[in-house]
N, C-alpha and C positions, 0 to 999 in steps of 0.2 A: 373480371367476369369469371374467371377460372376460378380464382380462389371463392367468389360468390358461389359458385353450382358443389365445388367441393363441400362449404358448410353446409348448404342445403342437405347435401346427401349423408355428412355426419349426425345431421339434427334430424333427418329421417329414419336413419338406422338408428339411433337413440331412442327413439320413440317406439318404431318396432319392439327392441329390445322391452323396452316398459312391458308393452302390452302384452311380447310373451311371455314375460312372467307372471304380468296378473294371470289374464286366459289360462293360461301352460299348467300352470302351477292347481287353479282352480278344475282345472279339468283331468289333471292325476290327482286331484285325494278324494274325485269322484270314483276314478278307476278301482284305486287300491281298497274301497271299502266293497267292493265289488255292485253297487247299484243297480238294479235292474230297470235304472231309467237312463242311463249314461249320453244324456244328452242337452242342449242346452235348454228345451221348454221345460224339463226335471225341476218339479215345484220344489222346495226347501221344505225339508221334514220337521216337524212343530209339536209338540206335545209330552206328556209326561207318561211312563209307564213304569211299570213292576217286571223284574224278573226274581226268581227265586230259583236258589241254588245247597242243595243238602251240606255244601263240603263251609263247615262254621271255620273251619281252621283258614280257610284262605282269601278271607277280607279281602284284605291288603292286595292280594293280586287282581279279587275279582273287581274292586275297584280302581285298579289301575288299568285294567281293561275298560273299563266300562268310564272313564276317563278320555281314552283312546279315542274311543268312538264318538263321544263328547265333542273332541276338537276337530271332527268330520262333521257332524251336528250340531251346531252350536245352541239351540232352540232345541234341542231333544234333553229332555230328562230321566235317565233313567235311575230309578230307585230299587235295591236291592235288598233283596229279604232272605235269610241265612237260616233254614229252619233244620235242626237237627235228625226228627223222626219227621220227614217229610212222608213215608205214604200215609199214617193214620190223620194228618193235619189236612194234607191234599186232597185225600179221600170224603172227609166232611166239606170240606168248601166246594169239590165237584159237586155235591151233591147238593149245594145251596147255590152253584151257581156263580163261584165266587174266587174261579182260582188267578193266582198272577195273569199278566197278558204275554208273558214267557217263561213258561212253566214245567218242572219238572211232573212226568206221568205216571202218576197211580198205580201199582201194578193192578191195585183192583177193578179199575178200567178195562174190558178185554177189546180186542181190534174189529170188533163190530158193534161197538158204540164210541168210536174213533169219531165219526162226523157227529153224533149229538155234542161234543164234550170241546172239539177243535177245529179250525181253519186248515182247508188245502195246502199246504207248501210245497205243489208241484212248479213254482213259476221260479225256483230258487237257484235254480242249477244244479240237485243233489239227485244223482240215480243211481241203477245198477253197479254201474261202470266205472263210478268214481268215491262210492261209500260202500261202508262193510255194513250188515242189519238190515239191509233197506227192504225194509216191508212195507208192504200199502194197506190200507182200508178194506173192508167188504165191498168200497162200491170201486177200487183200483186207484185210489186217489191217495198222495203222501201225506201224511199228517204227522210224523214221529222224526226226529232226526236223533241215531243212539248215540253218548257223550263219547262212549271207548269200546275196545274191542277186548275181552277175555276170556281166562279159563278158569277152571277152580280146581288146586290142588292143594301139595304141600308144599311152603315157602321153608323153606331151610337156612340155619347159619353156619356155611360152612367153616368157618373156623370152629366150633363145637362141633361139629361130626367129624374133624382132622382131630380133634384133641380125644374124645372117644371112640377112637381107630376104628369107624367106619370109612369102608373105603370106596365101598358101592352103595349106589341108593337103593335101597329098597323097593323090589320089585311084588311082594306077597306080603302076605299079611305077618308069616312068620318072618320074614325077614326086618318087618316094621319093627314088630315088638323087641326082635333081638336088637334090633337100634335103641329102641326108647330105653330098654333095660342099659345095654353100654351108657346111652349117659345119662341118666339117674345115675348110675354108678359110680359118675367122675362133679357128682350135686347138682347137679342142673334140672329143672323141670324139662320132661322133654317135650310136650306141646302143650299149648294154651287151648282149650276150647269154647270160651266163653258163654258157659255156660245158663249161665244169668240173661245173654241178651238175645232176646228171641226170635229177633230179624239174625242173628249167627245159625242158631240152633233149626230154622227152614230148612237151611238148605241141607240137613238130613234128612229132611222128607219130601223136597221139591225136586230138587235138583241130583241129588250124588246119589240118589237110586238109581237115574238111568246108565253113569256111567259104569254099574256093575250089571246090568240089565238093560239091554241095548232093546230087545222087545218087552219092554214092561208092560204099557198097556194091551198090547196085542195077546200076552199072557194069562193079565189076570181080567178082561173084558171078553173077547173073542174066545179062548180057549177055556175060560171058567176058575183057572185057579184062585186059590185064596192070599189074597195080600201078604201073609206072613206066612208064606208058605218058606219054604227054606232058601229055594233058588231062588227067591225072592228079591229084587234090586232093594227094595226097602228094608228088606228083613237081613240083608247083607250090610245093610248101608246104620241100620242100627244096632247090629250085633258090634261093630267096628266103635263105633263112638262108646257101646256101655261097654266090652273091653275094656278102652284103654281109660275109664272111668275106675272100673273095677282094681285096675290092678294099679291104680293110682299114677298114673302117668301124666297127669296135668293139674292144674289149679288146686290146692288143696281145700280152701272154700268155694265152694261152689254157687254158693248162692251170696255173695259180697266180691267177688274177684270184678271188675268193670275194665271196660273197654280200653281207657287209659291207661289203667293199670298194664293190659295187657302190653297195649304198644310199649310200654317205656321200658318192659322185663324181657323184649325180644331185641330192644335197643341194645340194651345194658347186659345182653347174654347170660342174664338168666331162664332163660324157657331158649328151647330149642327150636322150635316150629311151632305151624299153625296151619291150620287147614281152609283156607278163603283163597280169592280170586287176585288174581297176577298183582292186579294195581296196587294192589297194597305191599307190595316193593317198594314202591315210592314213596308210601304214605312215612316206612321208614328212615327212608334216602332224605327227607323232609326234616325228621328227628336228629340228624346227625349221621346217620348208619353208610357206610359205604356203596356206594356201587354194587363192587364184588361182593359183598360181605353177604349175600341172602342171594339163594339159589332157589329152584321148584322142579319139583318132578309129579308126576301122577300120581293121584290117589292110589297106593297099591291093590293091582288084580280088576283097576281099570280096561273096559273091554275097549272105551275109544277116550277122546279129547276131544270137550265140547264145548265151542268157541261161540259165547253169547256176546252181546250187547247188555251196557251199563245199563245205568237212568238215560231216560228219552227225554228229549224237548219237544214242546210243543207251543205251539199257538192258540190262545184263550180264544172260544169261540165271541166270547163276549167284550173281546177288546175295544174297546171304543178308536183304539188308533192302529188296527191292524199291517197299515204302512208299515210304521216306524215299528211293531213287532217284530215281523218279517225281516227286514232291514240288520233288526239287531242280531234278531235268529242267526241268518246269513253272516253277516258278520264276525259274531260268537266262533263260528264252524272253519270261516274261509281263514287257510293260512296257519290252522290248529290254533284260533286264539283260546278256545276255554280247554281243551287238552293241554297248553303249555299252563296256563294260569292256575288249574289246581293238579299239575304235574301226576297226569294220566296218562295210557296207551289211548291212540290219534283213532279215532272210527274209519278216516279217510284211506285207503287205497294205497295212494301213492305215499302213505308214511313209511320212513326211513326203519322206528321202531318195529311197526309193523311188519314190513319185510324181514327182519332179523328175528322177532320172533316166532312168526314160521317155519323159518328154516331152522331155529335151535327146537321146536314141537316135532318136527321129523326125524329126530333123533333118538324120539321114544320110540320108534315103533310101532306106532299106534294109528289106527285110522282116525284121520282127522276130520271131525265133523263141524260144518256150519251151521249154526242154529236156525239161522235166518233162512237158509236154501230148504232146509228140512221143512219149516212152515210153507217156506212159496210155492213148494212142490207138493204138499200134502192132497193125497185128493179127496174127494169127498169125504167114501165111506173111513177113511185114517183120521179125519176131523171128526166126524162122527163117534168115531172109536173115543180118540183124545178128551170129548165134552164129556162124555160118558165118565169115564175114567177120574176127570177131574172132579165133572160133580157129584160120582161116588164119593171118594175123596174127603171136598170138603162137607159131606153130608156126616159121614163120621166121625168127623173131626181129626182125621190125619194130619198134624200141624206140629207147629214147633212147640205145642204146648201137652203133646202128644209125646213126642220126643224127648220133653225133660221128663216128665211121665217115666217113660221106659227107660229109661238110661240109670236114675237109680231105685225102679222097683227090686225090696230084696227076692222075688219068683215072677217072672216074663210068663210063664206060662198062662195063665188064668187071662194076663190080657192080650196073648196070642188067640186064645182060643174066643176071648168076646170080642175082639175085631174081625176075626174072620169071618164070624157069624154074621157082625153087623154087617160088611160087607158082600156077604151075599143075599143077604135081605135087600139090603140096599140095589144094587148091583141088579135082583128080580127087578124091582119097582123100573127100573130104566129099560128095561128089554126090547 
């Protein structure tokens, strides 16, 4: 009888065993994809969708991801679309109605037509408190999740500024050029500015005005100055590029030099620097380039460091399977899987990268600015100011096609003197 109730209780506990593995098992790779149904009446997610992603170089990982997620889903299909110049592409199919069902955002999009274009992702688990960028909607609702966190300066290779005995970085503009002159001097291009490509050539008129111009709009909107006017963030920010155009310190065709070129001649240590945003350290580090081997300091005679958000994700308002969107969104984010996949700085908070590159930005000495907090804080009439500002702007066509423009006009002045007009024609009309 003894040895009867014994087997019984091994043939029990053997069967236990079974079922927590089935269960057990099924109910952590609920957990680890993070589910926002993690329970057992949690229907099985069905369907096909689209996501699209700018970075063409990382197939292979973004399908391995997407893979991953596959073997949590097994009835989920997702199809992947790699499109190079994603805002002019994104931009026509928002406007037909027609973008992926996890989609990268428009910049021509702006955050008040956020809900005609996307789905809420406030049920996701992503807020203040645990993401970097997090902005809401006009109506307080989430709709964006940003891919990475950055800055935009100069990437340097240090071993070419140890071989042309520079020994400090470059804190002024005189001290730039005496660098670029040292190594020209020892054959090396000293930066790349990619001239040619026009999503490069913005951010001379978007973005790296305001780091030499901390009240730019407040300047030339509220206080009336003129856009090129001298103290000008823009007018600093494009004396600086036709400079070092002028005295030939980059690219010597200017209009055939392309992007790959670029990368493979900052690989291979011919060009010295380049002026873009952090992530593209990695993009090297990808190439073969070391670790150590590429450093970045501020734009010189930077008044601060302004710490934006990549490309956005979003959710197609027009998804037919808006579950399984969400699902993947979430997924994508929890755990850094699309920041390891095309080897980016983590949007997230509590990343490791992240904390380390804050603390190596406070060693400029620079006031560190968030981009994200500057909008969420903005109050009215500073938003007022800002649309002003912008649709002056683009009424004149202050652009990156503007910029090639000025950079090699042989006399600036004549289009000093007809933008500032048009911008204060302009500029009246908006009062």
């Amino acid at each position: 009888m003894r040895k009867y109730n014994k087997l019984i209780k091994i043939v029990t506990l053997f069967l236990l065993v079974i079922l927590a593995s089935i269960f057990g098992f099924n109910s952590f790779k609920k957990y680890i994809v993070g589910s926002r149904q993690n329970n057992e009446n949690s229907r099985e997610l069905e369907g096909s969708i689209t996501f699209v992603s700018n970075r063409t170089d990382k197939s292979e990982e973004l399908n391995s991801m997407i893979k991953e997620f596959g073997q949590i889903h097994p009835k989920v299909k997702i199809n992947l679309e790699l499109i190079g110049d994603v805002e002019e592409i994104l931009e026509r199919r928002a406007a037909a109605g027609e973008l992926p069902d996890v989609t990268l955002v428009p910049g021509a999009i702006d955050t008040i037509e956020y809900s005609k274009y996307f789905l809420p992702i406030d049920d996701l688990g992503f807020n203040d408190e645990n993401i970097y960028n997090y902005t809401l909607g006009t109506d307080n609702k989430l709709y964006t999740l940003s891919t990475s966190m950055l800055w935009e300066g100069v990437i340097y290779n240090e071993e070419i500024f140890k071989a042309a005995n520079i020994k400090e970085i470059p804190r002024t503009k005189k001290e730039f050029f005496e660098a670029c002159q040292k190594i020209k001097g020892i054959g090396v291009t000293p930066i790349a500015l990619n001239y040619k490509q026009q999503w490069v050539m913005s951010m001379w008129s978007d973005s790296i005005p305001y780091l030499f111009d901390t009240n730019l709009e407040d300047n030339t909107i509220t206080n009336s100055k003129d856009i090129l006017n001298d103290s000008s963030g823009v007018h600093k920010s494009l004396e600086l590029i036709r400079e070092i155009v002028k005295n030939k310190y980059c690219e010597a065709d200017l209009f055939n030099y392309d992007w790959q070129q670029c990368k493979n001649d900052l690989k291979d240590k011919k060009v010295a620097m380049i002026i873009w945003n952090s992530d593209f350290k990695y993009q090297l580090e990808d190439m073969g380039a070391s670790k150590e081997e590429f450093g970045m300091f501020p734009i010189p005679e930077s008044k601060m460091i302004n710490i934006v958000g990549d490309y956005k994700f979003a959710i197609s308002k027009n998804t037919k399977y808006p579950d399984i969107s969400k699902e993947f969104l979430k997924f994508m984010f929890s755990d850094d899987r699309y920041a390891k996949a095309v080897n980016i700085m983590s949007s997230l908070k509590n990343s490791e990268k992240n904390i380390q590159m804050l603390r190596e930005l406070e060693e400029f000495n620079l006031p560190i600015q968030m981009q994200a907090n500057v909008v969420k804080n903005q109050t009215n009439e500073e938003l007022e100011i800002h649309n002003k500002y912008s649709n002056t702007k683009n009424e004149i066509g202050l652009n990156s096609s503007f910029v090639q423009r000025y950079v090699i006009a042989s006399d600036t002045k004549p289009i000093i003197e007809e933008v500032n007009k048009k911008w204060r024609e302009s500029r009246a009309k908006i009062q």
